[in-house]
C-alpha positions as CSV (number, residue, x, y, z in Angstrom):
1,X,113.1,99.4,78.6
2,X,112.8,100.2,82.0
3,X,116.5,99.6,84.5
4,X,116.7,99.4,87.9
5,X,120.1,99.8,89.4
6,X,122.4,101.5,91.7
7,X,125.0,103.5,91.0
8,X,127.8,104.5,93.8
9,X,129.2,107.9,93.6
10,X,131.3,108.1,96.4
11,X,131.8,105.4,99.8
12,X,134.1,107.2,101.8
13,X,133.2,108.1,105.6
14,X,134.2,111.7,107.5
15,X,137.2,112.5,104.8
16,X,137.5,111.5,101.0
17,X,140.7,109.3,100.7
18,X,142.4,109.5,97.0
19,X,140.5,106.2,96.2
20,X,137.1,107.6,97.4
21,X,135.0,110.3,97.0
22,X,132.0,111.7,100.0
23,X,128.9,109.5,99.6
24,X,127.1,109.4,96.5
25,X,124.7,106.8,95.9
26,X,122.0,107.1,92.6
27,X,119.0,104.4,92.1
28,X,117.7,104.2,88.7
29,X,114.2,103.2,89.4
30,X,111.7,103.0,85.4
31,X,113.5,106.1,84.0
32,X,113.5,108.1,87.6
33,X,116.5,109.1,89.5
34,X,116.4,109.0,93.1
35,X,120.0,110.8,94.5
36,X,120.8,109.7,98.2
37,X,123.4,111.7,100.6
38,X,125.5,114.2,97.9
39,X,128.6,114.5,99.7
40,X,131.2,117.0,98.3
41,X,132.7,116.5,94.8
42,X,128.9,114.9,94.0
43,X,129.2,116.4,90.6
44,X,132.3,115.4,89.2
45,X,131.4,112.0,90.4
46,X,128.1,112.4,88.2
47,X,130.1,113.7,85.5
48,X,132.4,110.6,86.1
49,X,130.0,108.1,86.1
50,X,127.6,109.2,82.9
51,X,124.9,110.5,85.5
52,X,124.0,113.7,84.4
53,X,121.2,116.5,86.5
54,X,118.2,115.4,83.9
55,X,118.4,112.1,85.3
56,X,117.8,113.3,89.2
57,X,114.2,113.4,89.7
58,X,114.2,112.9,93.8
59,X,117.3,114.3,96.5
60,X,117.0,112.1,99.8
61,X,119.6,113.2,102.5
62,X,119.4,111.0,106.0
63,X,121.6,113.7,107.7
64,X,123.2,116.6,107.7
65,X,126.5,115.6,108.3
66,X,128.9,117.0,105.6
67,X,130.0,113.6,103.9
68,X,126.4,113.2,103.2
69,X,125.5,116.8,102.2
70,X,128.0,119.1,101.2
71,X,127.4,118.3,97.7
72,X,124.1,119.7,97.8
73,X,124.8,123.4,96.6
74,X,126.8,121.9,93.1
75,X,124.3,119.5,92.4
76,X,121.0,121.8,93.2
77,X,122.9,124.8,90.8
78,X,123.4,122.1,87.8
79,X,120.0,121.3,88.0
80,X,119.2,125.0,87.3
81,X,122.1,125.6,85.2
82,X,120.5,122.3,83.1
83,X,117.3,123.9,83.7
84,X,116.4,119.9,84.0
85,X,112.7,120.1,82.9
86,X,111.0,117.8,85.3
87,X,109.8,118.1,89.0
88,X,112.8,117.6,91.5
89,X,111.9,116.9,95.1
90,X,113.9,116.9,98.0
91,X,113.6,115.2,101.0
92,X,115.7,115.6,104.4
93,X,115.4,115.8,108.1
94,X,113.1,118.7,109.1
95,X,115.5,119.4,112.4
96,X,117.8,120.4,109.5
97,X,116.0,123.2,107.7
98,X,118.5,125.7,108.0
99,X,121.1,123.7,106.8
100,X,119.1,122.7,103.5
101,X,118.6,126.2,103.5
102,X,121.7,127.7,103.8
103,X,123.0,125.1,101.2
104,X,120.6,125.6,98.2
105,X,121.4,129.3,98.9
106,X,125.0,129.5,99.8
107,X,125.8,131.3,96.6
108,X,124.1,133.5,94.3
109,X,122.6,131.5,90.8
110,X,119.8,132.0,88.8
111,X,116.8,129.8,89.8
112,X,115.1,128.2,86.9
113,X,113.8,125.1,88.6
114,X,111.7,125.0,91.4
115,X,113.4,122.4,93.7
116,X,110.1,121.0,96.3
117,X,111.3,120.9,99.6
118,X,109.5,117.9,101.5
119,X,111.1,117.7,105.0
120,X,110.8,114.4,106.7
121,X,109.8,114.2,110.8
122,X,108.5,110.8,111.3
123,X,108.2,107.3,110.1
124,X,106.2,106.9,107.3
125,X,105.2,107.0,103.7
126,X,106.4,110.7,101.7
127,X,105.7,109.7,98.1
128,X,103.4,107.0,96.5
129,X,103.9,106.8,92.5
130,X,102.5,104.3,89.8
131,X,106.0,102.4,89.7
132,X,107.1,102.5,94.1
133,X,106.5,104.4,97.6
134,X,109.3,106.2,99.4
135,X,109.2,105.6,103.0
136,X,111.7,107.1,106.4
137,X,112.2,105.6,108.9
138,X,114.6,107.3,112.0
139,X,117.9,106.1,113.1
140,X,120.0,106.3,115.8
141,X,122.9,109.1,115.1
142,X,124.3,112.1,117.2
143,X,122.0,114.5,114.9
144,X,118.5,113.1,113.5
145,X,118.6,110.7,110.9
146,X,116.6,108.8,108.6
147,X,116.6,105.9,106.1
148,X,114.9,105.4,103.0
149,X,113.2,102.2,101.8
150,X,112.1,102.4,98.0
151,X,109.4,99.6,97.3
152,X,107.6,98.6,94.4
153,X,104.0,97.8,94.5
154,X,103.2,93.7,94.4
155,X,101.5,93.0,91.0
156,X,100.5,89.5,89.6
157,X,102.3,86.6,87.6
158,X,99.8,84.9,84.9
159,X,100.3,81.0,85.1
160,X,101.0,79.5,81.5
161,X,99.4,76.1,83.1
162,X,96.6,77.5,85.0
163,X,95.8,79.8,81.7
164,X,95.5,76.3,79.2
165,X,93.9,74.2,81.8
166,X,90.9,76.9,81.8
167,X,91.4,77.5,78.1
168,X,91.8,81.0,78.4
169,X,94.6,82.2,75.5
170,X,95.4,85.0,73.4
171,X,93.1,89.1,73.8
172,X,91.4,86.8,77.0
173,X,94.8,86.5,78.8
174,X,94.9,90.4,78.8
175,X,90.8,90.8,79.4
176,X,91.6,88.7,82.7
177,X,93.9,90.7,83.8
178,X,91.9,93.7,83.2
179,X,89.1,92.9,84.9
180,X,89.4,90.5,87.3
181,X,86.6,87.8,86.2
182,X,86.0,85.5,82.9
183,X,83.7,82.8,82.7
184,X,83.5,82.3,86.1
185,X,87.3,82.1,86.2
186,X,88.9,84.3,88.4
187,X,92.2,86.0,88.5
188,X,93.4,84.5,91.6
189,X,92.2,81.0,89.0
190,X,95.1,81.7,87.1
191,X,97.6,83.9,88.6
192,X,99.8,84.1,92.1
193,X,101.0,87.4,93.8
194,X,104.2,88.6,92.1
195,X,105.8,90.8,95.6
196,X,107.1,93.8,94.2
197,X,110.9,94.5,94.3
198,X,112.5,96.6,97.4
199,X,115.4,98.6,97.8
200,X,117.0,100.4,101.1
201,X,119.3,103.1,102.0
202,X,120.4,102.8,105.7
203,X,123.5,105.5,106.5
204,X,124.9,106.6,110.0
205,X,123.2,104.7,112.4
206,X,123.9,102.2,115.5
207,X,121.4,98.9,115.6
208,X,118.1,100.4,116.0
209,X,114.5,99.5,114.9
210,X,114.8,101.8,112.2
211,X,117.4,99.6,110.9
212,X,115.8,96.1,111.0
213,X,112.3,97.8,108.8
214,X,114.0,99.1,106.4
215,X,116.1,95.9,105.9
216,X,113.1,93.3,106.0
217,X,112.7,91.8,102.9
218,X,114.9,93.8,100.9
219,X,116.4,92.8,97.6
220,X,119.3,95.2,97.9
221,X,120.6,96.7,101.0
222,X,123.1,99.7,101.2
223,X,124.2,100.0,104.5
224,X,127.0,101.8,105.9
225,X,129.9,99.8,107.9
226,X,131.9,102.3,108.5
227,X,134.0,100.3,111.3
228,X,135.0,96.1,111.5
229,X,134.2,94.6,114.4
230,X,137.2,94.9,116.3
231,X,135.9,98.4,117.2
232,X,132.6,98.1,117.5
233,X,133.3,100.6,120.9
234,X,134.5,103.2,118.0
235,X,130.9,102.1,116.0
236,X,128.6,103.0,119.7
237,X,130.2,105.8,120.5
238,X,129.9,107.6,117.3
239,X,126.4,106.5,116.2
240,X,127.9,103.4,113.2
241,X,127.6,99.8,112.3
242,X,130.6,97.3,112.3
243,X,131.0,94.9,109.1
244,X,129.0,92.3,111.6
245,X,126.5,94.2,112.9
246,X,125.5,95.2,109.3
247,X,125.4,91.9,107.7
248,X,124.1,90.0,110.5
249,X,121.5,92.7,110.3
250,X,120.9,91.8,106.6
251,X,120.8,88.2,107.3
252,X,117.9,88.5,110.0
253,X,115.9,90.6,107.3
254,X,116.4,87.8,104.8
255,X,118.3,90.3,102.5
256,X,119.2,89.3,99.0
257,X,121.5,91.4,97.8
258,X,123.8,93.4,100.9
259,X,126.4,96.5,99.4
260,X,128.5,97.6,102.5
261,X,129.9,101.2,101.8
262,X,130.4,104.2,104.2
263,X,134.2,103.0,104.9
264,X,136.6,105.0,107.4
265,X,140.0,106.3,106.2
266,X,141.8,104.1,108.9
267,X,141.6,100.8,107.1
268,X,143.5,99.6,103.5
269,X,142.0,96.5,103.2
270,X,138.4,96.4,102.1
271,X,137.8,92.7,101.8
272,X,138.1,92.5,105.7
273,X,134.6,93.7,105.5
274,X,134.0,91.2,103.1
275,X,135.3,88.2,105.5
276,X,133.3,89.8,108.6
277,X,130.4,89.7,106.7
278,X,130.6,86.5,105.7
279,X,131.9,85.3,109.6
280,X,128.7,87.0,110.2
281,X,126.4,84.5,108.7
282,X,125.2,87.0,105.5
283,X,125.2,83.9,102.5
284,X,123.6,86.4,100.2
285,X,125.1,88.3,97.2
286,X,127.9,90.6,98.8
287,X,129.7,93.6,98.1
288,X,131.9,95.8,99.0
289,X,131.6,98.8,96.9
290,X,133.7,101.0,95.6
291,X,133.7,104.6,93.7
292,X,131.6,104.2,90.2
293,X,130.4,100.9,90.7
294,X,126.8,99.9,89.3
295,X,124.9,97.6,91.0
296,X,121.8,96.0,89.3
297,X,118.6,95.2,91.2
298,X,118.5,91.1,91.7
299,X,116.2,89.4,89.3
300,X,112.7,88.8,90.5
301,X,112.0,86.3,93.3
């Protein structure tokens, strides 16, 4: 049975706290892993959270801050140590090469997995599979940045009532399907568009462009908030998104499901971001997450 979920790793911002870990963010995606920003102590939050190196079958890093890299060099050795069987691709800013670099190297291991590098330097699509295409798109940060957007190709839903009022039942139902035609029926006779599902990752960034595509339409949003509104100055000035600016940001893009994460030491009180969320118009499923949580994809529109 295929499962499509999130797990969190880690939601702090800058520093761990001793109630969160450096980012850490894992989609399940039809038995792939897809591993997004490994800040430090990635591993032990794997171990933590019954994620182990097998599952990781893609590494996407918007930056190359430390919060959302420093975990790298753990997480790249247990996949060799595991000697995980299956390709592993990593993608990351190319303006970062020697970082990646001097992380998958900075201590001496034996290489038994060949870890692709795919460096990212513009918008676009960087990998098209049977069951979703990966896509980048830049942000606005003090060092290059870019977002991920997972989406799942748009398929079709059969019509019980458009099926019996053409007759068509039983080994013609699948012939249909297969190949378009029957009888002069078409598949568009007896079926609608079923829009695939979408997922996006959206980490440092002020509002941007970059932001708004890779919200549109999704089904679940993470997007940092590392500040609430009252310093939204603090958010400009360092290249982050208030509680407001994210959710309102969700609400324009007609998200479904918005997880704010990416939180800064300074505050103790995380449903604040919950209420300025809310203040902010978002009437969609909300949360704020926190270390370990699992977050299932919503249910088909």
């Amino acid at each position: 049975m295929s499962v499509r979920e999130l797990v969190v790793l880690g939601t702090a911002s800058q520093v761990p706290t001793r109630h969160r870990n450096h980012n850490g963010y894992l989609l399940r995606w039809d038995g792939e892993g897809l591993l997004f920003d490994p800040g430090e102590g990635t591993q032990r939050q794997m171990l933590r959270a019954g994620v182990a190196a097998h599952d990781l079958h893609r590494i996407c890093v918007t930056h190359f801050h430390g919060d959302h890299s420093l975990g790298l060099a753990g997480v790249i050795q247990r996949i060799n140590l595991d000697q995980v069987p299956h390709p592993v691709t990593a993608h990351y800013p190319r303006s970062g090469q020697r970082f990646f670099e001097r992380l998958r190297y900075s201590t001496a291991y034996r290489e038994t997995v060949g870890v692709t590098e795919a460096p990212v330097d513009a918008d676009g699509i960087l990998a098209t599979t049977p069951s979703y295409t990966l896509e980048a798109r830049l942000l606005s940060h003090p060092v290059e940045s870019y977002g991920y957007r997972v989406v799942e190709p748009d398929g079709r839903r059969m019509l019980p009532e458009r099926l019996a009022a053409h007759g068509i039942r039983g080994a013609d139902v699948g012939r249909i399907q297969r190949e378009g035609v029957l009888d002069g029926v078409s598949l568009d006779d007896v079926s609608e568009t079923r829009r695939g599902q979408r997922f996006a990752f959206v980490m440092d960034t002020r509002l941007c462009d970059g932001v708004h595509a890779l919200a549109e339409g999704a089904d679940l949003l993470v997007i940092e908030s590392t500040f609430l509104d009252e310093d939204e100055r603090l958010a400009v000035d360092h290249g982050h998104l208030t509680a407001g600016q994210a959710a309102r940001a969700a609400r324009d893009a007609g998200v479904r499901h918005l997880v704010l994460t990416h939180f800064s030491q300074r505050y103790t009180e995380p449903e604040e971001f919950e209420r300025q969320a809310r203040a902010a118009g978002f009437e969609g499923e909300l949360t704020v997450a926190h270390d370990l949580l699992r977050v299932p994809m919503p249910k088909r529109r």
